[in-house]
C-alpha positions, 0 to 999 in steps of 0.5 A: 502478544503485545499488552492490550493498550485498550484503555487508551482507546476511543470507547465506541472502538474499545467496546467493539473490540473488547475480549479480542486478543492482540497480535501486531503485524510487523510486515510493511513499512507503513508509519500505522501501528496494525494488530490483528485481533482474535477472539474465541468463535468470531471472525479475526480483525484488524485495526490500524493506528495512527497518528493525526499528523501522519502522511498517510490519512487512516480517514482518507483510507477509510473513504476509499475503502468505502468507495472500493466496496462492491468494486474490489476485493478489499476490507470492509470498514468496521468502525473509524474513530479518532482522538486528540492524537491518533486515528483508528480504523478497524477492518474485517480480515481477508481471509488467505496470506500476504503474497510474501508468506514463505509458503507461497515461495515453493511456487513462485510462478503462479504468485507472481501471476497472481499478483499480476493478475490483481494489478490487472483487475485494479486498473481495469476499474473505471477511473470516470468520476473517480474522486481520488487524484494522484495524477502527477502535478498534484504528487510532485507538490506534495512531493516538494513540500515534504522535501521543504519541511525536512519529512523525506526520510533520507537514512530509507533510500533504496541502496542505489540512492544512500548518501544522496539528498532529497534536494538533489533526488528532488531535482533529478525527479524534476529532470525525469518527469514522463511527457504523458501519464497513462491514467487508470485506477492505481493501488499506488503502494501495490508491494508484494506483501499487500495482496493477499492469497488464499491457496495460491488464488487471489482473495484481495488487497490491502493498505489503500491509502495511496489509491487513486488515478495515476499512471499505471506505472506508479504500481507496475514500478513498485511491483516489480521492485518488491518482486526483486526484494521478496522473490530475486532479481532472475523474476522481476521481469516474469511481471511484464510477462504476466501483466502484459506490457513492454516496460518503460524502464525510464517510467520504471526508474522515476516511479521508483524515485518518486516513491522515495518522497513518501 
């Protein structure tokens, strides 16, 4: 348990959240600080901070969260509040684990189908007068700008790419733009440990941030990289299976270059 920083909270936030105990969820490589709060004969909730000049938007999330409710399974917002600094998002609990919980693994199979199953329903959802662009003429600018101002985090690489430059990733990226992009809705940070599970079934998904229309690969790329991460290399390719699809390894290979930039 962590020392409850309440007293530096909006107030409308810290009266809604006051006699909640707090516990701060480490899973995930967000720059958000998240707690899940507990208090005595109420549901648990969660609450991300961050601060205002983060690359990723507690707002923006908030708005397509709002969006998302009544299309998806995803968390309804509580309360979004914000100060000189940070921001706050305060969010119901879906109920189940996170995808990576060990005590998914005595069954990996049946995780695996379940996560390919979330993705499924994710794209599946009309992108027609859908508000949020990912497309990649928009990504690449934002790609190029945080290149210019020195916030691509180089010392997070993914292995194959230590000691190399956001310069020279930055070109290689440019060499290795897909021709086409296949659009449908995309989570766009669809890890294993962003998809919950309630006794092995699918019960919903987290961290929207990054949703938006782009190419389905952008999530499928990030899939089956975190399948490798969290489940071993021998099941990465069980999520085309599962999915439905015959990979495009050269989409794969620049979504995953990509996500570097962010």
């Amino acid at each position: 348990m962590i020392k409850n920083p309440q007293e530096s909270l909006p107030p409308n936030l810290a009266n809604a959240i006051s006699g909640y105990a707090w516990q701060q969820i480490d899973i995930g490589f967000s720059s958000a600080q998240v707690f899940r709060l507990e208090a005595e004969n109420e549901n648990s909730l969660y609450l991300k901070i961050d601060s205002r000049a983060s690359k990723f938007s507690l707002r923006q999330e908030k708005i397509k969260l709002e969006w998302l409710k009544n299309r998806l399974l995803v968390s309804e917002v509580l309360l979004f509040a914000e100060d000189e600094t940070s921001e706050y998002l305060l969010l119901s609990e879906i109920p189940g684990v996170n995808a990576s919980d060990d005590s998914l693994k005595n069954d990996i199979p049946r995780t695996i189908e379940q996560l390919a199953s979330g993705l499924k329903m994710i794209h599946k959802l009309p992108i027609r007068n859908c508000p949020f662009d990912q497309r990649l003429n928009y990504k690449i600018e934002i790609a190029k700008e945080r290149m210019i101002n020195g916030l691509v985090e180089e010392e997070d690489f993914d292995e194959e790419r230590q000691g190399r430059t956001a310069e020279d990733l930055f070109k290689e990226l440019l060499a290795t733009v897909p021709t086409d992009e296949n659009l449908v809705f995309t989570h766009g940070d669809y890890c294993v440990p962003n998809v919950i599970l309630e006794n092995g079934n699918l019960s919903g998904f987290v961290d929207w941030g990054s949703a938006g229309v782009a190419d389905r690969y952008q999530d499928i790329a990030l899939l089956t990289r975190s399948v490798w991460y969290d489940f071993g290399e021998d099941w990465e390719e069980s999520v085309f299976a599962f999915y439905g699809i015959e990979p495009d390894w050269k989409k794969i290979h620049f979504y995953r270059l990509f996500d570097e930039f962010f």
